[in-house]
N, C-alpha and C positions, 0 to 999 in steps of 0.2 A: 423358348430357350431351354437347353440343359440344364440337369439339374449334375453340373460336374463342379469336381472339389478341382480348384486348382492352387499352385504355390510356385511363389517364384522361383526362378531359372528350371523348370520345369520344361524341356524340349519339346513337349507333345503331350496333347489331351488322351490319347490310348496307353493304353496299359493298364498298369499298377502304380499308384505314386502315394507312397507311407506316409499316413497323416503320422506327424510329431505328437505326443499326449501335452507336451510343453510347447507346442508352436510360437504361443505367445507371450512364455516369457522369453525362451530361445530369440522372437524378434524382437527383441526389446522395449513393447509395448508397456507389459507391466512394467518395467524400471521408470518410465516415462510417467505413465502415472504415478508411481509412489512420488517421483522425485516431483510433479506437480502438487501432490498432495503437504508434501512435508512442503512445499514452498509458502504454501495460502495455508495452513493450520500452524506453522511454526514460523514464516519470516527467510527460512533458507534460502541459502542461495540455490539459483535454478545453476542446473550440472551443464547445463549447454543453452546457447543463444544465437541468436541472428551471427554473431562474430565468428565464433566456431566453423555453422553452416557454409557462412563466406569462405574462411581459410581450406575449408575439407574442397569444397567445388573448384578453387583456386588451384589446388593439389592436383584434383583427378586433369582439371583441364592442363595440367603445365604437362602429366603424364601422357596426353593425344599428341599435344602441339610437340613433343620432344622427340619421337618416330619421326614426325614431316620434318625436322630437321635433320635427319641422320644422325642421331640420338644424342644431340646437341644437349647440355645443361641448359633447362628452361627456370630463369628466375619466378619464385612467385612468391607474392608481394601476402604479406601474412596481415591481417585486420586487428588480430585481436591484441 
């Protein structure tokens, strides 16, 4: 295996592709952890849940299914 840095939407492993010095708060990794941390050391509420997740997936798929109908209002059904 390569030893190549890759990052998403990334076109192609050739070239040049700028590592971020913040990559990982930029992906929201740390926010994720602090907001698990403050959850378990303080009782907080978690910033996001299975419901969330549900409504965002609900979103992007109502935005595919909305094109195949010739860009028909597609209902979607919210969980949270």
């Amino acid at each position: 295996m390569l030893d190549v840095y890759l990052v998403e939407k990334t076109e192609t492993k050739q070239g040049w592709s700028s590592i971020s010095p913040d990559e990982g708060w930029f992906a929201g990794y740390q926010h994720e952890k602090d907001a698990f941390y403050r959850s378990a050391a303080y009782g907080e509420q978690i910033e996001s849940n299975s419901h969330l997740a549900a409504d965002v997936i609900a979103t992007i798929y109502a935005g595919y299914v909305s094109p195949e109908r010739n860009g028909a209002e597609v209902p979607v059904t919210i969980v949270s």
